[in-house]
C-alpha positions in Angstrom: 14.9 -27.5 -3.4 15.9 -30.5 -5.3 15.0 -29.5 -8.6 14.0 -25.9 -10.8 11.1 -24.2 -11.3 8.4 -27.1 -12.8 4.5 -26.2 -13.7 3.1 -27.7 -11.1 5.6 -25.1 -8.5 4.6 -22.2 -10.5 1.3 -22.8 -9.7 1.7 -22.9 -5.7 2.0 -19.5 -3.9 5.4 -20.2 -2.9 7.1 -21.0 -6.2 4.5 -18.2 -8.2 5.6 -15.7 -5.5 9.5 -16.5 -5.7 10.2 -16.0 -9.4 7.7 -12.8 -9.9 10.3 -11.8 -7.1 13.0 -12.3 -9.4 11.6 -11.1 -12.2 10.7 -8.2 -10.5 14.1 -7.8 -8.7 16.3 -8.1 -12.5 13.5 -6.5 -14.6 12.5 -3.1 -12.6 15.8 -0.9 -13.1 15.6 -1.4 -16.7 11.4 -0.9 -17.2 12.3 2.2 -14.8 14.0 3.5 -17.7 11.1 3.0 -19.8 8.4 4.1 -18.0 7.1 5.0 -14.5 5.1 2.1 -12.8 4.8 1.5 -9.8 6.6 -1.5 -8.4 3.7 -2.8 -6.3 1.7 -2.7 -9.8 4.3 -3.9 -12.3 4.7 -7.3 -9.3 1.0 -8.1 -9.9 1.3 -7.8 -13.4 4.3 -10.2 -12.8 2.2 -12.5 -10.6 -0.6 -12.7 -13.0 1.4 -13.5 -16.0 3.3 -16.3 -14.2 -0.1 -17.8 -13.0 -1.6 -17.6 -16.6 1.3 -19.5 -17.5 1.4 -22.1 -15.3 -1.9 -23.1 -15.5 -2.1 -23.0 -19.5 0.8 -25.5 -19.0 -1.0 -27.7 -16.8 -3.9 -27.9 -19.3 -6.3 -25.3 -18.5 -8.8 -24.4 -21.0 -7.2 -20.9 -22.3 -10.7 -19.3 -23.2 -12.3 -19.9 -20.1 -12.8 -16.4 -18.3 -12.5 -18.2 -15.2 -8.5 -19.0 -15.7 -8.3 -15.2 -15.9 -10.6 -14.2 -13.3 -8.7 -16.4 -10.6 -5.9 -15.5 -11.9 -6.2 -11.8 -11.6 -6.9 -12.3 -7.8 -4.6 -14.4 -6.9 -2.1 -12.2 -8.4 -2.5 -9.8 -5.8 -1.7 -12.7 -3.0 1.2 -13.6 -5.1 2.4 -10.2 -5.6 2.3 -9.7 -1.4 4.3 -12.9 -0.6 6.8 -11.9 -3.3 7.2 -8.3 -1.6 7.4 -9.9 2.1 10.5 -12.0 0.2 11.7 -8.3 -0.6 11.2 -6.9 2.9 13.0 -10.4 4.5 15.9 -9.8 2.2 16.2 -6.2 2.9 16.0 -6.8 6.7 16.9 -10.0 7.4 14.9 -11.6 10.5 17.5 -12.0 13.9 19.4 -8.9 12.7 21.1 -6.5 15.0 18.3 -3.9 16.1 15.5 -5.9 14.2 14.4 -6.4 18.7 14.9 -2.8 19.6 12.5 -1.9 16.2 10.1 -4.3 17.2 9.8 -3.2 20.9 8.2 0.3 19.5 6.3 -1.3 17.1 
């Protein structure tokens, strides 16, 4: 990556995905404290916000129901791609045993 997060990489899967994964990752402990979401829930909340964002940056018309609408559903792709960045950081691919777990799966 050559540069940092810009508006027009928020509004791809891959850089939408990435930061709700942060956000998620440094924001879950403390809202844990707070009050009891569920993870997959509070990442699509994430996901849609980030969207919402990015494309009111880029210009979209912010009372169009149709930024919202899209928005809402992609949030839920977004929120999957950032958890598969979870489950490849928890169990990293070519690690030991990852071939004997695969075999009975």
């Amino acid at each position: 990556m050559d540069n940092f997060f810009t508006w027009e990489v928020l509004y791809t899967i891959g850089g939408a995905s990435l930061l709700t994964f942060f956000i998620v990752q440094y924001l879950k402990t403390t809202l844990d404290r707070f009050i009891n979401l569920p993870t997959d829930v509070f990442a699509v909340l994430v996901a849609f916000a980030v969207l919402v964002a990015a494309q009111l940056a880029l210009g979209a018309n912010p009372a169009s129901w149709k930024l919202y609408a899209l928005s809402f559903a992609n949030a839920f792709v977004v929120s999957a791609a950032a958890g598969h960045v979870h489950d490849k950081v928890i169990n990293p691919p070519g690690r030991k045993g990852d071939e004997e777990s695969a075999a009975r799966n």
